[in-house]
C-alpha positions as CSV (number, residue, x, y, z in Angstrom):
1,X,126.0,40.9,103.6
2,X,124.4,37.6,101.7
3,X,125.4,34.6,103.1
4,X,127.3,33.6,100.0
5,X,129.5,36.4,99.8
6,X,130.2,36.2,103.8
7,X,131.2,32.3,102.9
8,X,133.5,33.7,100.3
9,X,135.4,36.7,102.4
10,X,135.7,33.8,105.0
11,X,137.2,31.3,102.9
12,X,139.8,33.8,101.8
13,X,140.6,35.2,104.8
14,X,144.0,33.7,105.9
15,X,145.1,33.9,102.2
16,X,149.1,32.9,102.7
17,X,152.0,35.6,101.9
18,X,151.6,38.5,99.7
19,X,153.2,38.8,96.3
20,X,155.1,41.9,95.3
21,X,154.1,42.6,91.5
22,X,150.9,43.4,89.9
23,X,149.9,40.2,88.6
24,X,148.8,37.9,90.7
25,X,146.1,35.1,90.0
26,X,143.1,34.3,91.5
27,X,142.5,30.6,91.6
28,X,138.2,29.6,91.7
29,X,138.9,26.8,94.2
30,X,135.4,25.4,94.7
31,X,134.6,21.9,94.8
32,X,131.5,22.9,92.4
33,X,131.4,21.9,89.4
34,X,128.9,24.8,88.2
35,X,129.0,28.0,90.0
36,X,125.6,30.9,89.3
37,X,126.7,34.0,88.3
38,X,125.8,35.1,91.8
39,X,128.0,32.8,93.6
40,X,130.4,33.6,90.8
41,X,130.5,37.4,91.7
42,X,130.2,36.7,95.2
43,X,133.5,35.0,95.2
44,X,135.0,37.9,92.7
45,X,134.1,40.5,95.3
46,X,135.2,38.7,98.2
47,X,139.1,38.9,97.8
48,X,139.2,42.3,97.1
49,X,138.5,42.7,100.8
50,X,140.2,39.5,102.3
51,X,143.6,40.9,103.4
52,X,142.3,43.6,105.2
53,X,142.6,41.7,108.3
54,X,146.5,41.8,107.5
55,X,147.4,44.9,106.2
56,X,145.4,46.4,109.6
57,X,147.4,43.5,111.7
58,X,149.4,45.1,114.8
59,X,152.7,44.3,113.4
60,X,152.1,45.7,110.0
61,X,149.7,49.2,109.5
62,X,149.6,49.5,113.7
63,X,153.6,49.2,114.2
64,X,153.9,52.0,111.0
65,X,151.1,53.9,111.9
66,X,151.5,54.4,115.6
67,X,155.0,53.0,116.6
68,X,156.8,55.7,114.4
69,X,155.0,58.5,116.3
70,X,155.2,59.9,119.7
71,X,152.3,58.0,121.0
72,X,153.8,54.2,121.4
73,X,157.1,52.8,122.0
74,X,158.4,49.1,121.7
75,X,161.6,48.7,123.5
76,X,163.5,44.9,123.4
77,X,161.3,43.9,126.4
78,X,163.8,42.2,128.9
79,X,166.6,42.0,126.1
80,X,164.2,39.1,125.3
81,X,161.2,39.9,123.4
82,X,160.3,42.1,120.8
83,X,163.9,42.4,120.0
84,X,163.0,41.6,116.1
85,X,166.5,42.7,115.0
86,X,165.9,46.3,116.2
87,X,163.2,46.6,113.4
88,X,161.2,48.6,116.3
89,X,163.3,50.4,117.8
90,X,164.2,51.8,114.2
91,X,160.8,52.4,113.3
92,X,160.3,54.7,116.7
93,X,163.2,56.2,115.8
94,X,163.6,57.2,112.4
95,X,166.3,54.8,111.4
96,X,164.3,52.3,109.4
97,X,165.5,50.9,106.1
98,X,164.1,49.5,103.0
99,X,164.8,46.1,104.1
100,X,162.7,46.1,107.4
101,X,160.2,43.2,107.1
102,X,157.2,45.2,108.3
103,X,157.4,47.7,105.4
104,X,157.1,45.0,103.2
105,X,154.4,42.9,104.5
106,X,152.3,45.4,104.2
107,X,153.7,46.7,100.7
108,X,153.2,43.4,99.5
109,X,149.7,43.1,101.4
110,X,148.6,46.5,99.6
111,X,149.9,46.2,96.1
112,X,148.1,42.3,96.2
113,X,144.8,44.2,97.2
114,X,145.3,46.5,94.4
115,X,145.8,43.2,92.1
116,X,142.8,41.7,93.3
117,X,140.8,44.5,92.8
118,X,142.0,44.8,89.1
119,X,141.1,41.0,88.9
120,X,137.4,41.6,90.1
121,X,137.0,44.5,88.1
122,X,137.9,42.8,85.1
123,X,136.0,39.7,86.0
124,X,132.8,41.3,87.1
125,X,131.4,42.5,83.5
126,X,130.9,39.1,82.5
127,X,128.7,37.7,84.8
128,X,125.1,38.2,84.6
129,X,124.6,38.9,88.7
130,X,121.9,42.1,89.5
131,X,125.2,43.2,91.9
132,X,127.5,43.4,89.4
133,X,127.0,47.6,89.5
134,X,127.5,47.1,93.2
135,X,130.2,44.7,93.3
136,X,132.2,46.6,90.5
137,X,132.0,49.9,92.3
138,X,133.0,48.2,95.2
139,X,136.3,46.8,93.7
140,X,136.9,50.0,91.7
141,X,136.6,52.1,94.8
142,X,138.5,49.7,96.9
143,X,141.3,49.7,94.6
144,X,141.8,53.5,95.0
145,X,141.7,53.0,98.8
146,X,144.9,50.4,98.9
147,X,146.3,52.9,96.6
148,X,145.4,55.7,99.0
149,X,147.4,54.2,101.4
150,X,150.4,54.0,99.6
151,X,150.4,57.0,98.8
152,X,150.1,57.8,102.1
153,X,152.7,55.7,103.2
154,X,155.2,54.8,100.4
155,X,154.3,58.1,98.0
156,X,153.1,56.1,95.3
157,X,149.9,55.1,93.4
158,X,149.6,52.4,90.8
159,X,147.3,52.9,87.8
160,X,146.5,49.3,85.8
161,X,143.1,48.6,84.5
162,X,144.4,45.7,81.8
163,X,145.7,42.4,83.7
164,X,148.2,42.1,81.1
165,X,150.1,45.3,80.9
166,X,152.5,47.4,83.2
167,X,151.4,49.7,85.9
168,X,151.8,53.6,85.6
169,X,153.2,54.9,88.8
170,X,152.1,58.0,90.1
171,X,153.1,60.6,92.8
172,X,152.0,63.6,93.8
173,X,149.3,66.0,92.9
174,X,149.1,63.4,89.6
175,X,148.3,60.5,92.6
176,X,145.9,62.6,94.4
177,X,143.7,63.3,91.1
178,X,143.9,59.6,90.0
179,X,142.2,59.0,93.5
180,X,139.8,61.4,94.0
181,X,138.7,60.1,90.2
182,X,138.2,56.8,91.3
183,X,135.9,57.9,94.4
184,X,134.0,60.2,93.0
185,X,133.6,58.0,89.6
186,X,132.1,54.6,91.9
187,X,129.8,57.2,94.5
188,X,126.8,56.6,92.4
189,X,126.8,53.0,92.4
190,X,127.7,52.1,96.0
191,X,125.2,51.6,98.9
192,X,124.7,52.5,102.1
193,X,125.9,51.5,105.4
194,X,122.1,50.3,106.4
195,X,121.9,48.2,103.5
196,X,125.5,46.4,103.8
197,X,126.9,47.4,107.2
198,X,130.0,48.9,107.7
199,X,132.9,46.4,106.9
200,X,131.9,46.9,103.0
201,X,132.9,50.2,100.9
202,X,129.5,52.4,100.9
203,X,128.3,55.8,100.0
204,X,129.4,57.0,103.3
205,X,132.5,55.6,103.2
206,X,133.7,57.1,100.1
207,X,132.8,60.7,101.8
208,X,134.7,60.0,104.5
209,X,137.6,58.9,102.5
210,X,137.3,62.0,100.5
211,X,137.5,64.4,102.8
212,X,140.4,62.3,104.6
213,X,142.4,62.5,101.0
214,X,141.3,66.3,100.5
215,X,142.7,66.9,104.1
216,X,145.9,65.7,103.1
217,X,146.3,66.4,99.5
218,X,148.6,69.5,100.1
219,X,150.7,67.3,101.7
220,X,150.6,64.8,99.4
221,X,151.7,67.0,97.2
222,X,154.3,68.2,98.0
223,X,155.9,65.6,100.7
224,X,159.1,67.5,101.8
225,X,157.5,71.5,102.1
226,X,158.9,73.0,104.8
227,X,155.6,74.9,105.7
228,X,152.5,73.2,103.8
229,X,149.5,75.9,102.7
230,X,146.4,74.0,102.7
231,X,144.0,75.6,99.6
232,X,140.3,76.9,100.9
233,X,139.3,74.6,97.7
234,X,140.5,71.4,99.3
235,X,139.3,72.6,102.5
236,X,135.6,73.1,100.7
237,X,135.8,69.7,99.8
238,X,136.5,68.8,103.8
239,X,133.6,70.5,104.9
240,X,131.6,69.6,102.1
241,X,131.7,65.8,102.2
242,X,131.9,65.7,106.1
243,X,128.2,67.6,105.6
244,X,127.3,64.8,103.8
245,X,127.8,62.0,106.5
246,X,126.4,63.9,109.3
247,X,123.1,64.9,107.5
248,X,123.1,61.5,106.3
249,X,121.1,60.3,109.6
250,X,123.2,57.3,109.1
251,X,125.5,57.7,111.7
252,X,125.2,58.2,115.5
253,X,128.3,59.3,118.0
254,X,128.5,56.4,120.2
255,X,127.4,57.4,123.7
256,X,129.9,54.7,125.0
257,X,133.2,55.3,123.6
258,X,134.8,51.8,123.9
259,X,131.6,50.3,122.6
260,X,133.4,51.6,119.5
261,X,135.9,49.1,120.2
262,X,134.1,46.2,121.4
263,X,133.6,42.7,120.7
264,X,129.9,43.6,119.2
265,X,130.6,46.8,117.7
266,X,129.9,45.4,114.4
267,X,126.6,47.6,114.6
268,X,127.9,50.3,116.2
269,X,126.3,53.0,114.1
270,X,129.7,55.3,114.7
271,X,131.3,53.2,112.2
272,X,131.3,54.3,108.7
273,X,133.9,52.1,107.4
274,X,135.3,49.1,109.3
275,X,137.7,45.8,109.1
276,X,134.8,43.2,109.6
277,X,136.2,41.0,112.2
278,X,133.6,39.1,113.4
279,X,134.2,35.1,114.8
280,X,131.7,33.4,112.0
281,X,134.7,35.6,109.5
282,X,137.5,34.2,111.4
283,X,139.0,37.4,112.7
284,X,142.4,37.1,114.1
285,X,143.0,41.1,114.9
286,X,145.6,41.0,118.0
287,X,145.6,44.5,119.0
288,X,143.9,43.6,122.5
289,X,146.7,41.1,123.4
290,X,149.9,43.5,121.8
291,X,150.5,45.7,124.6
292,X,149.1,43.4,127.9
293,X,151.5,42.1,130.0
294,X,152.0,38.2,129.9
295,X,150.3,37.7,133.4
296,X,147.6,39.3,132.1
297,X,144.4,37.1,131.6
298,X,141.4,38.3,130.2
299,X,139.2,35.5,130.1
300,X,138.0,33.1,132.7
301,X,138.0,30.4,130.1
302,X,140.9,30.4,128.7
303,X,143.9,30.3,131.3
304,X,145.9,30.2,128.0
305,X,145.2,33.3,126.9
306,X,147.1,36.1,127.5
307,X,148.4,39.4,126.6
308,X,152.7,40.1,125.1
309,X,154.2,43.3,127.0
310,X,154.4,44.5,123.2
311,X,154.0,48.4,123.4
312,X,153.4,51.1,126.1
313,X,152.3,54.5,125.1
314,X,155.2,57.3,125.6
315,X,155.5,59.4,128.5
316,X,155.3,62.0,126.3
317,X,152.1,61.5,124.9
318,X,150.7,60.6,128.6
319,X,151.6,63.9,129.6
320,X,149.5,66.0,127.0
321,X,146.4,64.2,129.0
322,X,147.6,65.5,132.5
323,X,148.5,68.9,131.0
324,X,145.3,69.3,129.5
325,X,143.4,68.3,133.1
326,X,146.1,69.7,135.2
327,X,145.5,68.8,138.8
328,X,142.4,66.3,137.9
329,X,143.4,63.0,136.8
330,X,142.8,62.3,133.1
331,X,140.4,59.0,133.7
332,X,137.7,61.9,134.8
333,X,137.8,61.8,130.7
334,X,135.9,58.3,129.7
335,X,138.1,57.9,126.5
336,X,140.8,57.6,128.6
337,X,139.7,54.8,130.8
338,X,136.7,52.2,131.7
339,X,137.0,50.5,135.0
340,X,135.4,46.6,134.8
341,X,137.1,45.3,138.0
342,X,135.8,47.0,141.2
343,X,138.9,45.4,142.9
344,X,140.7,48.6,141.5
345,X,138.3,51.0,143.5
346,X,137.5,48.3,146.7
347,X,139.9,46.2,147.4
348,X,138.0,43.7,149.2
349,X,136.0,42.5,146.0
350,X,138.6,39.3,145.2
351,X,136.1,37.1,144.1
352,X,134.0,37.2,140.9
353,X,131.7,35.2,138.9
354,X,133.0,34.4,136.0
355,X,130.6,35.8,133.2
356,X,131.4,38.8,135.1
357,X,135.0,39.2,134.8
358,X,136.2,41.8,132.6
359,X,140.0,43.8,132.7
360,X,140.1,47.0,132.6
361,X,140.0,49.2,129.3
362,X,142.0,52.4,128.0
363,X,145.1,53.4,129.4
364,X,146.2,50.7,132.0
365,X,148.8,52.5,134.8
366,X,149.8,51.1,138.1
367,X,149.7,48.1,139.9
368,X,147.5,45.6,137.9
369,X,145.2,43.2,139.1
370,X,143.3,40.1,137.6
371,X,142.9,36.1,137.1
372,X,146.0,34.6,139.1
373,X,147.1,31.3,137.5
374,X,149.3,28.8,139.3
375,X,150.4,25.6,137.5
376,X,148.4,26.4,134.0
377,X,145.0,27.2,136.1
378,X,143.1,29.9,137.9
379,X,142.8,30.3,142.0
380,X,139.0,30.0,142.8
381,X,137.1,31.6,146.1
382,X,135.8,28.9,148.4
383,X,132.4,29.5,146.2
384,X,133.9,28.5,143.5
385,X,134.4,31.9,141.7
386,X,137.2,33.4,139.9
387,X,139.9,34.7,142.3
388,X,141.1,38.2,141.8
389,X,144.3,39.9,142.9
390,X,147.4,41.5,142.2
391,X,149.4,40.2,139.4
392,X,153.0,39.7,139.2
393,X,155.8,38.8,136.5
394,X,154.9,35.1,137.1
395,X,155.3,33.8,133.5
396,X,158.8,35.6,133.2
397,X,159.5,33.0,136.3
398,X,159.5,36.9,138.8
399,X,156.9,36.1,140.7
400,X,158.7,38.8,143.0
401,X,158.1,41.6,140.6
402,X,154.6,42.7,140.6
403,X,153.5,43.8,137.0
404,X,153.1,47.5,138.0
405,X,153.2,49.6,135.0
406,X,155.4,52.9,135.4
407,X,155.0,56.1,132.9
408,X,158.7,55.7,132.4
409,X,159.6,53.7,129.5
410,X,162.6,53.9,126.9
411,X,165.2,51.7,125.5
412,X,167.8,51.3,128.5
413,X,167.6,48.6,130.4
414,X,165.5,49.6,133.1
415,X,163.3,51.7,130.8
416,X,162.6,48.0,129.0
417,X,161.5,45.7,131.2
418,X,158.4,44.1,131.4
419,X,156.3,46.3,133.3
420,X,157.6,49.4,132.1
421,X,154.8,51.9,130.1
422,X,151.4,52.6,131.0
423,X,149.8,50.5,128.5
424,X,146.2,50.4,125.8
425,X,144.0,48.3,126.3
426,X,141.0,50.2,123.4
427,X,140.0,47.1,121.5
428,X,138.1,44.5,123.5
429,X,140.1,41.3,124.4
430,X,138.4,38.7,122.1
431,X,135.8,36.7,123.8
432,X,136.9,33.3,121.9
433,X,140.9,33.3,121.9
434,X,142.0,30.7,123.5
435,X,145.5,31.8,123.1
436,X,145.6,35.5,123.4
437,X,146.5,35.7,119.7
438,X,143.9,34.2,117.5
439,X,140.2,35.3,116.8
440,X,140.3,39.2,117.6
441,X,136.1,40.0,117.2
442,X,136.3,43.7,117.3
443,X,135.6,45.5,113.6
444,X,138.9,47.6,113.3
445,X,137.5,51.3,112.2
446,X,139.2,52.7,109.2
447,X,136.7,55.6,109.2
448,X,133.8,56.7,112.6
449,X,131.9,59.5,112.9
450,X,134.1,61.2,115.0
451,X,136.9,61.9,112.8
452,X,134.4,63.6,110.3
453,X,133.1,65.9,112.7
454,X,137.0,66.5,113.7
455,X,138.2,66.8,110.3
456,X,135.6,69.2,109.5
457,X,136.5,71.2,112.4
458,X,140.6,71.1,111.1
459,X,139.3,72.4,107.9
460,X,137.2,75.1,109.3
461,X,140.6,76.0,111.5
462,X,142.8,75.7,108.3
463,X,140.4,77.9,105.7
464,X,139.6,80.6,107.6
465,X,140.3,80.5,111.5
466,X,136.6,80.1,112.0
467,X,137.1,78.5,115.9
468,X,133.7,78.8,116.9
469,X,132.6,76.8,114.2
470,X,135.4,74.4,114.7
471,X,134.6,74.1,118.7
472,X,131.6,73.7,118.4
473,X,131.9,70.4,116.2
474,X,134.9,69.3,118.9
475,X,132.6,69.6,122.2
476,X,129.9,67.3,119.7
477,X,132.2,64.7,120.2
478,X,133.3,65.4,124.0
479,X,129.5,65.7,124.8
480,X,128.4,63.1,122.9
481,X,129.9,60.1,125.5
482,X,127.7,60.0,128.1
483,X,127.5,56.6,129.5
484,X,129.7,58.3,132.3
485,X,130.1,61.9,133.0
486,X,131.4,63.1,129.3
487,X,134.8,64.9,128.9
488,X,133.8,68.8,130.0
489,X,133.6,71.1,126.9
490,X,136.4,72.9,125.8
491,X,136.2,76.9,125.6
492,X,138.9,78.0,122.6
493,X,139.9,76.0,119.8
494,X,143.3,76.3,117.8
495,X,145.4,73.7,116.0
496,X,147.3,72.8,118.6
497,X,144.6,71.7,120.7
498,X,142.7,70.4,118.0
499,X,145.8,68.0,117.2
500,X,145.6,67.0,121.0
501,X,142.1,66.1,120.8
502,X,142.2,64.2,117.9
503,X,145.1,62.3,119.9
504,X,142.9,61.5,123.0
505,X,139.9,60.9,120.9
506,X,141.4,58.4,118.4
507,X,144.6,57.1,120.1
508,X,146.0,53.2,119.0
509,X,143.2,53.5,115.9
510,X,146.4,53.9,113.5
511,X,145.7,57.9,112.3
512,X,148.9,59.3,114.6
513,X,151.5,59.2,111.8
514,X,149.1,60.7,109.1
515,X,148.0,63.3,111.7
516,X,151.8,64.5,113.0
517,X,153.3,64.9,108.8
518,X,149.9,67.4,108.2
519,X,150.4,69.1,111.8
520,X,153.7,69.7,111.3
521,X,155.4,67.6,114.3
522,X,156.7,64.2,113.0
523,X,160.1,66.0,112.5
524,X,160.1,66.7,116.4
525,X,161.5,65.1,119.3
526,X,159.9,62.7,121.8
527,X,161.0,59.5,123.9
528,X,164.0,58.0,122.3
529,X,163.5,59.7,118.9
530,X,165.8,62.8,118.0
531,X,165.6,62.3,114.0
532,X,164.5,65.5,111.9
533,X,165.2,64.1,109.0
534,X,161.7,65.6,106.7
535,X,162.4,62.4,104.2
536,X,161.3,60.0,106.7
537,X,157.7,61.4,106.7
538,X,157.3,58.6,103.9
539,X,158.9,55.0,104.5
540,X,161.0,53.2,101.9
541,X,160.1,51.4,99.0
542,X,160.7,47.6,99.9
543,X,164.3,46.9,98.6
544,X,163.4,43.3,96.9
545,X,160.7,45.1,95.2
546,X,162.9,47.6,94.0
547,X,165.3,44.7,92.5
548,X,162.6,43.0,91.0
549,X,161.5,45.8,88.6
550,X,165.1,46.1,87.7
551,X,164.1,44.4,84.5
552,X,162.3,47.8,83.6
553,X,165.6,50.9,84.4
554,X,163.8,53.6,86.1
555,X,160.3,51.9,86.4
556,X,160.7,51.9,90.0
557,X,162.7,54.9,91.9
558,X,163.0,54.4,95.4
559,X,162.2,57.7,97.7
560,X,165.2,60.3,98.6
561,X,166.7,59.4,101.8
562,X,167.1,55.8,101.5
């Protein structure tokens, strides 16, 4: 990425609240009083992208994405925090409305990415810049991204190419088709991921997001089927465009699977598509700090900075790890866990240099140990390094309860205290935050290498029950992560399991709600959550946006069931 178009995407990064129409204006704020056509397209370009950092924030695409599943939970921690008016609680539950404030931040996040992108496209032709082709693509494409997700999420698509008249809303098949259009339309003129890295829309990108919308179409179109038959001609298209990425020689599996998710993963050639997060772009991710506990301290630097008890993963989705390694525990698989403090394994080592000092990654259960602060700063060795031991509930003035995390978690009272849940630590803790909630550094994937291989294997399952064809592209990925002893291989492969593999292999990365409404199981019951209700597999239309399109009767139909 030129350095001009990175000073633009930074610029527009923290870009205040999101509107909820169509027609928003974008504002040239330089202090120049002549921009080049360059510069000019740079800065066109650049907002298109700029609110990916809050439409993929933990409290908006995270808390839809994984806290309405089976695999995390956010109970009113202490009948203090996280209480939020029960907007939680309802979203793990199935009881969410259309006024809950999470819906529409990221609503009004998308559908202002989809208005940016109309403003770059429309903006682009006249300049004279040699990346116009690129940039236009780019915007084009990106547009039918946002609107992929809310199709995804909300069932609807807008279509708008003239800044001055209404959007056409589509659903269904119509949606799908209006989509897969756009992708394949901007393919030609995109570039790829050696040329601009991963946090811009490439070649590669678009394949992967193919074979992702292919993969779901079916049930795109047709939301509420109570059995959904996946055509061998979307499935083609699966297997077709996941050929393309893995004979690309662009992309590697990662050997070291929470390299994926660390603080330099911005090169990590498993990433095909990526939010860039990087410090010198002023990335503010906080999915490291959500679901720490409060006496949790990452960094020796910052005594400041510390995690939120936010969410714990469900006992219900720990258990398909220990089922699947029965009497073995589940951190023999490395996706599960990385050990960085050899306290856990020797007790003795209480003393460590403070370069050195990492916590833990993965799933986090037990008694948890780390920086102990006392009076805003850290205990030191006599030597003068960073003293390590076992934490306890110290800012929740319980220095008597040690933060021990249980597998139990659920919305009584015991079942919501602090230390309840074994919790996720996957993305890196950001090496700059002096809070805990500011400058998150690790590139949030929207699309790895993984899923492709994964997604191919689905639609090799789906077409024709070809499971040797579709194991052989799971164990890839198992065998693939061998910093440590990798995962063993599997030996059978049906949808079941291939649905619990793609839950241990891509866990907190915001792909569990999508991946339960095609597997069939989002109607089902888990920890806390006995709705069946089919018409929650999409979420409600925000109600203020419904009420401001009542200027235009039956513009704007909100979805059956709310």
């Amino acid at each position: 990425m030129n350095k001009t178009l990175l000073a633009a995407i930074t610029s527009l990064l923290f870009i205040g609240s999101a509107c909820t129409t169509l027609n928003e204006e974008i504002l040239d704020e330089s202090h120049k009083t002549k921009q080049s056509d360059q510069e000019a397209a740079d800065g066109t370009i650049a907002p298109v992208y700029a609110l990916l950092p809050e439409i993929y924030k933990h409290t908006n695409y995270f808390a839809i994405q994984e806290i309405s599943t089976d695999e995390a939970i956010l109970p009113y921690r202490g009948g203090t925090d996280w209480g939020d008016n029960g907007i939680y609680i309802a979203m793990h539950q199935h009881t969410h409305t259309s006024t809950d404030p999470n819906l529409k931040s990221t609503w009004d996040n998308l559908v202002q990415s989809v208005s940016r992108s109309i403003t770059a496209i429309n903006t682009l032709p006249t300049l004279k810049s040699e990346n116009v082709p690129t940039y236009l693509a780019e915007a084009r494409g990106m547009r039918a991204f946002y609107n992929m997700l809310l199709l995804d999420l909300f069932g609807v698509a807008f279509v708008k190419d003239d800044i001055g008249k209404t959007s056409t809303i589509l659903r269904g098949n119509d949606a799908v088709k209006y989509i897969e259009s756009e992708f394949l339309a901007v393919e030609p003129n995109l570039q790829v991921r050696s040329a601009v890295g991963s946090g811009r829309l490439t070649k590669g990108a678009i394949y992967g997001l193919l074979a992702r919308l292919y993969l779901n179409a079916q049930v795109y179109r047709d939301r509420y089927a109570t059995t959904v038959n996946f055509p061998a001609e979307d499935m083609d298209k699966v297997i077709s465009y996941c050929d393309k990425i893995i004979s690309s020689g662009q992309y590697q599996l990662s050997a070291d699977y929470f390299s994926i998710f660390g603080n330099n993963n911005h090169d990590n050639s498993e990433l095909i598509f990526a939010v860039d997060q990087r410090p010198n772009l002023n990335g503010h991710n906080r999915l490291a700090y959500f679901s720490l506990s409060g006496d949790q301290f990452p960094l020796a630097a910052y005594p400041a900075a510390n995690g939120t008890d936010g969410p714990a993963i469900t006992s219900d989705f720990y258990k398909t790890w220990t089922q699947a390694y029965g009497t073995d525990d589940p951190k023999k698989d490395p996706r599960f866990y990385q050990e960085n403090m050899s306290v856990y394994s020797n007790a003795g080592d209480t003393c460590v240099a403070d370069k050195d000092y990492k916590i833990n990654r993965g799933i986090l259960r037990g008694q948890q140990y780390g920086a102990i602060r006392v009076n805003g700063v850290f205990l030191r060795c006599p030597d003068g390094r960073l003293k390590v031991g076992k934490l306890t509930n110290a800012t929740r003035n319980r220095a008597d309860l040690p933060v021990n995390f249980t597998e139990t978690i659920d919305f009584t009272t015991a079942g919501s205290n602090y230390s309840t849940g074994y919790r996720v630590e996957k993305y890196e803790f950001s090496s700059s935050s002096n809070t805990g909630r500011n400058n998150g550094e690790a590139d949030i994937s929207i699309v790895r290498l993984a899923d492709i291989y994964l997604m191919r294997a689905e639609a090799k399952l789906r077409k024709n029950n070809d499971a040797a064809a579709a194991l052989a592209d799971v164990n890839a990925v198992r065998a693939a992560r061998t910093k440590t002893t990798p995962p063993p291989a599997l030996t059978s492969m049906t949808l079941d399991l291939l649905f619990r593999e793609r839950g241990f292999e891509f866990y907190w990365e915001m792909l569990r709600r999508t991946d339960m409404v095609r597997f069939g199981k989002y109607e089902g019951t888990w920890t806390e959550k006995t709705n069946s209700d089919p018409k929650k597999r999409i979420f409600p239309i925000p109600q203020t946006t419904i009420d401001g399109s009542s200027n235009l009767p039956g513009y704007l139909v909100q979805n059956p069931g709310y």
